[in-house]
DSSP file (Angstrom, degrees, kcal/mol; ACC not computed):
  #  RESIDUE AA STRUCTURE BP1 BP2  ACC     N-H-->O    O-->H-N    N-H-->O    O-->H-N    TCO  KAPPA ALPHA  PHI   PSI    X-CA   Y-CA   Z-CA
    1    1 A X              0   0    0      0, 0.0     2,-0.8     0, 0.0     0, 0.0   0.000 360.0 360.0 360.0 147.7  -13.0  -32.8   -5.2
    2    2 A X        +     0   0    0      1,-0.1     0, 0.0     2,-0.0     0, 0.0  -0.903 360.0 168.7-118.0 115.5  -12.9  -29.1   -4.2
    3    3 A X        +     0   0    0     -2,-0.8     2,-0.2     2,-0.1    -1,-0.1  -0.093  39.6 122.1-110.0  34.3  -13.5  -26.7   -7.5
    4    4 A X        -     0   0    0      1,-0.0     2,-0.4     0, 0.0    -2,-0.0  -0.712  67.2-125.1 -97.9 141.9  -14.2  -23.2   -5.1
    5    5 A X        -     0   0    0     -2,-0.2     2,-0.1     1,-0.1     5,-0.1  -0.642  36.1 -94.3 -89.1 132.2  -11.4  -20.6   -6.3
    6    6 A X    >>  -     0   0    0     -2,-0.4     3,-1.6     1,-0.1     4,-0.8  -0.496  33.0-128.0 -50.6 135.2   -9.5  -19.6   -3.5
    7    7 A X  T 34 S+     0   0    0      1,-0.3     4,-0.2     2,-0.2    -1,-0.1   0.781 111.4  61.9 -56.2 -32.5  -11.2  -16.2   -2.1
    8    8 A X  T >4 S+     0   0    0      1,-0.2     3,-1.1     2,-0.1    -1,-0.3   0.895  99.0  51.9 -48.3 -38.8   -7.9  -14.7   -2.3
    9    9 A X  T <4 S+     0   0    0     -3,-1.6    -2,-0.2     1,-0.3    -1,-0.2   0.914 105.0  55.0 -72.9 -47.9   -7.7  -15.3   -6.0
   10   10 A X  T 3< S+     0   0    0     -4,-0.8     2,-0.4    -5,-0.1    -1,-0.3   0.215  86.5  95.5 -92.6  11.0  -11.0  -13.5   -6.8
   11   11 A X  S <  S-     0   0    0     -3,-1.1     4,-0.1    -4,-0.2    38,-0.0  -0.832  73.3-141.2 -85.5 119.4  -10.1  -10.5   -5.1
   12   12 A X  S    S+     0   0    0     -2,-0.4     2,-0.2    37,-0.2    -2,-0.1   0.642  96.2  42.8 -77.9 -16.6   -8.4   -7.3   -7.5
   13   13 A X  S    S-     0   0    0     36,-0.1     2,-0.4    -5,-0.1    -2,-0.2  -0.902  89.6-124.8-126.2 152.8   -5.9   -6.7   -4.3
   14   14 A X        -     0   0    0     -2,-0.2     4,-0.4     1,-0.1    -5,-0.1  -0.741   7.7-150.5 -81.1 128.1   -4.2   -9.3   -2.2
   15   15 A X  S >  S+     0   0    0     -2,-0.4     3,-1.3     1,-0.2    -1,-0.1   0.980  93.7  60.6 -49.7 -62.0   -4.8   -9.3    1.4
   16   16 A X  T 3  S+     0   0    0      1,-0.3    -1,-0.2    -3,-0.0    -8,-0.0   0.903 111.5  36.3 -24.7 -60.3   -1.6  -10.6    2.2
   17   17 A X  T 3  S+     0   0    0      2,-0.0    44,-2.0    44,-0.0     2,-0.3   0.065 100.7  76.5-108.2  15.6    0.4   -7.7    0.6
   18   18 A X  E <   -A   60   0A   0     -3,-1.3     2,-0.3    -4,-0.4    42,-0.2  -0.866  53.4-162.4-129.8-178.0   -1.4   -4.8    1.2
   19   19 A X  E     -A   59   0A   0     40,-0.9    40,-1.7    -2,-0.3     2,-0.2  -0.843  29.0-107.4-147.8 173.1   -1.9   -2.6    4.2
   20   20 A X     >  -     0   0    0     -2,-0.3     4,-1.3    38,-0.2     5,-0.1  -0.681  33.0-102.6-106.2 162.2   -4.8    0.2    4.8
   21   21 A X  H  > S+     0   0    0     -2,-0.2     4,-3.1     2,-0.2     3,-0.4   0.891 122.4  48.7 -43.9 -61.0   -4.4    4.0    4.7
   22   22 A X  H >> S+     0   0    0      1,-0.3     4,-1.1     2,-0.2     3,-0.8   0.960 112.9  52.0 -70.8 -53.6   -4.4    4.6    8.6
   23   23 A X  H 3> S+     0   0    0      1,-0.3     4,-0.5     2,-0.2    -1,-0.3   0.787 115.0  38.7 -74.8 -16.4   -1.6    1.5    8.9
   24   24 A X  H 3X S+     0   0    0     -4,-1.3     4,-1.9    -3,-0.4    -1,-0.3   0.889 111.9  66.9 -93.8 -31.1    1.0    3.1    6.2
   25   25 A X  H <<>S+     0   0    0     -4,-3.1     5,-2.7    -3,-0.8    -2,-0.2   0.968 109.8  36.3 -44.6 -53.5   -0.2    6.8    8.0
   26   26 A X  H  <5S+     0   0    0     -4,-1.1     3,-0.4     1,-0.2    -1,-0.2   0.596 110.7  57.3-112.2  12.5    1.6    5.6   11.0
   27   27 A X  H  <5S+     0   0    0     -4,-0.5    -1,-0.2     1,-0.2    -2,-0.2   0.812 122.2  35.1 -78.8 -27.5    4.7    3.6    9.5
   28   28 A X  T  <5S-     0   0    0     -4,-1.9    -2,-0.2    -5,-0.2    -1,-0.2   0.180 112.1-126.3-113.6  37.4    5.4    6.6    8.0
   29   29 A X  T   5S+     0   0    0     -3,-0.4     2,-0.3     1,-0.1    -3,-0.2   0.801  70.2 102.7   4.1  81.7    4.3    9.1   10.6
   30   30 A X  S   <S-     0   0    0     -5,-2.7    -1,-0.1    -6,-0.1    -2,-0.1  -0.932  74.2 -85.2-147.9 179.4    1.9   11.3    8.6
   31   31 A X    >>  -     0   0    0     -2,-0.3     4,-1.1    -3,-0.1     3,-0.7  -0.450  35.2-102.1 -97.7-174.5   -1.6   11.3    8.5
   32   32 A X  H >> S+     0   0    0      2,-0.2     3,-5.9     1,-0.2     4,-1.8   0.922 117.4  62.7 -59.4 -67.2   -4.2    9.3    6.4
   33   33 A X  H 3> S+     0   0    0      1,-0.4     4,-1.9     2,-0.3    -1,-0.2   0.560 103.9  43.7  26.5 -60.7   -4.5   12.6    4.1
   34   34 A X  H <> S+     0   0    0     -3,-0.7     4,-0.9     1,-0.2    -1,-0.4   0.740 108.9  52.8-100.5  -9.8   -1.2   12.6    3.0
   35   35 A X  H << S+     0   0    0     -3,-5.9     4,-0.3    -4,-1.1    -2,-0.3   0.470 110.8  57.2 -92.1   0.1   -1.1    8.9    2.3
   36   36 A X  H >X S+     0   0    0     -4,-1.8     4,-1.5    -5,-0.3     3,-0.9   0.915 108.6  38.5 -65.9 -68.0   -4.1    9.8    0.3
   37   37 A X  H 3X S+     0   0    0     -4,-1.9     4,-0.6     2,-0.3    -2,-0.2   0.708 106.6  69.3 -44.1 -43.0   -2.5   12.3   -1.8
   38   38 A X  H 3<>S+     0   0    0     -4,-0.9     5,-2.1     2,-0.3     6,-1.1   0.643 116.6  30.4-112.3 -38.6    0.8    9.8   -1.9
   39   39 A X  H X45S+     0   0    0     -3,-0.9     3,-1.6    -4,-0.3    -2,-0.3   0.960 107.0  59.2 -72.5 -85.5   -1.6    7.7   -4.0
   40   40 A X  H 3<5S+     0   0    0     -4,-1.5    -2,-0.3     1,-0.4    -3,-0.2   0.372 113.7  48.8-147.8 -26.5   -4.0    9.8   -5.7
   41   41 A X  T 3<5S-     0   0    0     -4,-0.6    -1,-0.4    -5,-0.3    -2,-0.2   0.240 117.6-112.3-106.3  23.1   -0.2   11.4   -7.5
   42   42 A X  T < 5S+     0   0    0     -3,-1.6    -3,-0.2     2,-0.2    -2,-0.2   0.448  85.8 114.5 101.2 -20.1    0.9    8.1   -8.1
   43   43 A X  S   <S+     0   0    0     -5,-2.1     2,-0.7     1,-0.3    -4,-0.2   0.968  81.5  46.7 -82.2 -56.4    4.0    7.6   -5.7
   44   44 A X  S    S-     0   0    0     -6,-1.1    -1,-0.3    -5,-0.2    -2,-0.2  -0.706  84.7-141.7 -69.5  66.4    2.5    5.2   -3.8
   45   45 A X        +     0   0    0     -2,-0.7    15,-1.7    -3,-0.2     2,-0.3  -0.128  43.0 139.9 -56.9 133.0    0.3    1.9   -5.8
   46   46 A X  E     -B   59   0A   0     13,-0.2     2,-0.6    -7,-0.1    13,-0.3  -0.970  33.3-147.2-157.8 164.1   -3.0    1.1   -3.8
   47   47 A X  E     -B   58   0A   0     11,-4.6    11,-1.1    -2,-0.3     2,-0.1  -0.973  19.1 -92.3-147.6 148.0   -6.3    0.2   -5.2
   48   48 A X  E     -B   57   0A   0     -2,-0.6     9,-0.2     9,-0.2     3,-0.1  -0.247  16.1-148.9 -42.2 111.2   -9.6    0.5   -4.6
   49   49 A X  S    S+     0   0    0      7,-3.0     2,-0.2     1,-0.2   -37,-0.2   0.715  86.7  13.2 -82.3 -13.5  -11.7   -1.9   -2.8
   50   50 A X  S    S-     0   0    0      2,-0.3     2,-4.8     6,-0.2     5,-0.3  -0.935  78.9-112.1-129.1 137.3  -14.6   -1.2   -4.5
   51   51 A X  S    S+     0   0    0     -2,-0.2     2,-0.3    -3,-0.1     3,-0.1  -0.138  86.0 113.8 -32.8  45.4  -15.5    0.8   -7.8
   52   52 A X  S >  S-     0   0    0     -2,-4.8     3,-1.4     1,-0.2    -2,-0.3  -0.975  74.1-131.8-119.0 139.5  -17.1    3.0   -5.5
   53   53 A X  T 3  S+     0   0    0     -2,-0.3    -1,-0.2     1,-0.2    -3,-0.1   0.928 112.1  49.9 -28.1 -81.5  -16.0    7.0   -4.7
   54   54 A X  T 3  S+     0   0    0     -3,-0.1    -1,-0.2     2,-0.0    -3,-0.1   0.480  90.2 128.9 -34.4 -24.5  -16.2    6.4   -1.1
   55   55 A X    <   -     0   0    0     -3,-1.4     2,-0.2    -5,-0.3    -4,-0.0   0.091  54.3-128.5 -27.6 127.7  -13.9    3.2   -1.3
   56   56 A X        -     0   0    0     -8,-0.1    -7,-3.0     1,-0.0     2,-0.3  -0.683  24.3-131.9 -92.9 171.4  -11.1    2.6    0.7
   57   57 A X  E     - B   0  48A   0     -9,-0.2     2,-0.5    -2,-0.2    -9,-0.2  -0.476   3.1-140.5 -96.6 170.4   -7.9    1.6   -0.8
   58   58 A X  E     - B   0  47A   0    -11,-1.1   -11,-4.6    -2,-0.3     2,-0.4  -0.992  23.1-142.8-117.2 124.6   -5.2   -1.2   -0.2
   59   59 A X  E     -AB  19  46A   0    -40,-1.7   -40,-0.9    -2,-0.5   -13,-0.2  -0.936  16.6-111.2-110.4 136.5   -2.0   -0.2   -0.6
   60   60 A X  E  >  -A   18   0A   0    -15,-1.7     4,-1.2    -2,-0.4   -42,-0.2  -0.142  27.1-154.4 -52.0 130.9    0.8   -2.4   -2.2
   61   61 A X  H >> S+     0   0    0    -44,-2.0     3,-3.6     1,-0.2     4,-1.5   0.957  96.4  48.3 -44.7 -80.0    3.0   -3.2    0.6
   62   62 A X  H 3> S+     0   0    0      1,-0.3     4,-2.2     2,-0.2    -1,-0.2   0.634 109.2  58.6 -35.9 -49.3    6.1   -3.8   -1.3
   63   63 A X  H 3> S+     0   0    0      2,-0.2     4,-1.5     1,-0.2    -1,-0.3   0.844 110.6  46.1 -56.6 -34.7    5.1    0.0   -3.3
   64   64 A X  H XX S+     0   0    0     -3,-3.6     4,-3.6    -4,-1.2     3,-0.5   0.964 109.5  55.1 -87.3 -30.4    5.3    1.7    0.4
   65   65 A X  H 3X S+     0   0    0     -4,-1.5     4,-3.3     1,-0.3    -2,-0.2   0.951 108.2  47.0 -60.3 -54.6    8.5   -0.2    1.0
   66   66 A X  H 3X S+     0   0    0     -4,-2.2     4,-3.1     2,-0.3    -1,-0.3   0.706 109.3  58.0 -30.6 -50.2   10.0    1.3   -1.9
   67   67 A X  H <X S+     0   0    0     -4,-1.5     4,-3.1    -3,-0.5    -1,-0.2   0.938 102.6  47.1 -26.1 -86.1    8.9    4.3   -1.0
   68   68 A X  H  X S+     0   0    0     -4,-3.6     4,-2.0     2,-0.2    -2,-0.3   0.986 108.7  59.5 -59.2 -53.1   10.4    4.5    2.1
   69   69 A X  H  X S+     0   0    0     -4,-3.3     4,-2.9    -5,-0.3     5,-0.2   0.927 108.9  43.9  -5.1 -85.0   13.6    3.4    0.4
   70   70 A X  H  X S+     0   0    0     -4,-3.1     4,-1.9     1,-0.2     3,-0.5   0.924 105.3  57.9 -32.8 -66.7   13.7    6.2   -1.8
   71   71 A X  H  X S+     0   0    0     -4,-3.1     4,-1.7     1,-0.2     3,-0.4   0.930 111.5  48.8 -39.6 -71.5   12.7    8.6    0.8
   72   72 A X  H  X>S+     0   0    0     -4,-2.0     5,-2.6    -5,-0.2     4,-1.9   0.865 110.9  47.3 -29.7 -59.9   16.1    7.2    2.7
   73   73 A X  H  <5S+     0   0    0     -4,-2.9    -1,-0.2    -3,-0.5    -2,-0.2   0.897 107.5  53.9 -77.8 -22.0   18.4    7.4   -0.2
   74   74 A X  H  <5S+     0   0    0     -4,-1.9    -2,-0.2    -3,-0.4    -1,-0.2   0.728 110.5  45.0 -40.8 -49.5   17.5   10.6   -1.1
   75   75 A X  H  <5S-     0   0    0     -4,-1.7    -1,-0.2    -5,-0.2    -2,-0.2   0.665 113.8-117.3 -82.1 -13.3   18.1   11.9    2.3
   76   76 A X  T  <5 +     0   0    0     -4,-1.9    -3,-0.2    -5,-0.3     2,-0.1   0.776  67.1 139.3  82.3  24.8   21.3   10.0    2.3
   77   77 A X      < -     0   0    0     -5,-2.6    -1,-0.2     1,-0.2     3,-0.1  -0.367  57.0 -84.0 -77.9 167.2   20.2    7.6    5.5
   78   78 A X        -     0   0    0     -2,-0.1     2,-0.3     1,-0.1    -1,-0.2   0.108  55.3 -79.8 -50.8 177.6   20.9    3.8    5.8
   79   79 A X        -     0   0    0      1,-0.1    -1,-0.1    -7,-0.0     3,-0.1  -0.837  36.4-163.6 -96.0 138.1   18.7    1.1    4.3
   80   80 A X  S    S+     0   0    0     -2,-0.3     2,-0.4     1,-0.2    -1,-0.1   0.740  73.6  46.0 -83.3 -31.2   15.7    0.4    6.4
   81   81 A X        -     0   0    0    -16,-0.1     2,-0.5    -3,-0.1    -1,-0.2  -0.943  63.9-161.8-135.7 147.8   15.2   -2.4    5.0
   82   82 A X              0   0    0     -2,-0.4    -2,-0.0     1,-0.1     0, 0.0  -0.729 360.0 360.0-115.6 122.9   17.2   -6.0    3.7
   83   83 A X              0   0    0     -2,-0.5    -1,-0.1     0, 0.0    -2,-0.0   0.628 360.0 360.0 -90.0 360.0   16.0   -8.3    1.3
């Protein structure tokens, strides 16, 4: 019988579903900086990968998608994206 928790499980972010600073910098062509900021006011959910200052974050995919959504209707583009 196998009793090991999946590694995934024991993790405070999913792997799966989150993306790093530099990869959401260049989906949304800006730099890491401002997808710092994007966080750090909230717009944007990502969390830290360790209790540490220096940490980097994971950011929720599905939060940037949203994101960009907004950003879209707002400007009064199409939908980027279809569920």
């Amino acid at each position: 019988m196998n009793f090991r928790v999946d590694d995934q499980l024991l993790l405070p972010w999913s792997p799966r579903y989150t993306i790093s600073t530099s990869h959401a910098a260049k989906i949304l062509d800006v730099s890491v900086q401002t997808v710092t900021r994007l966080i750090e006011d909230g717009t944007v959910k990502a969390y830290k990968v360790r209790n540490k200052p220096n940490s980097p974050w994971r950011i929720n995919y599905d939060s940037l998608v949203s994101y960009i959504e907004d950003m879209h209707d707002r400007a009064g583009l199409d939908t980027r994206f279809e569920g």
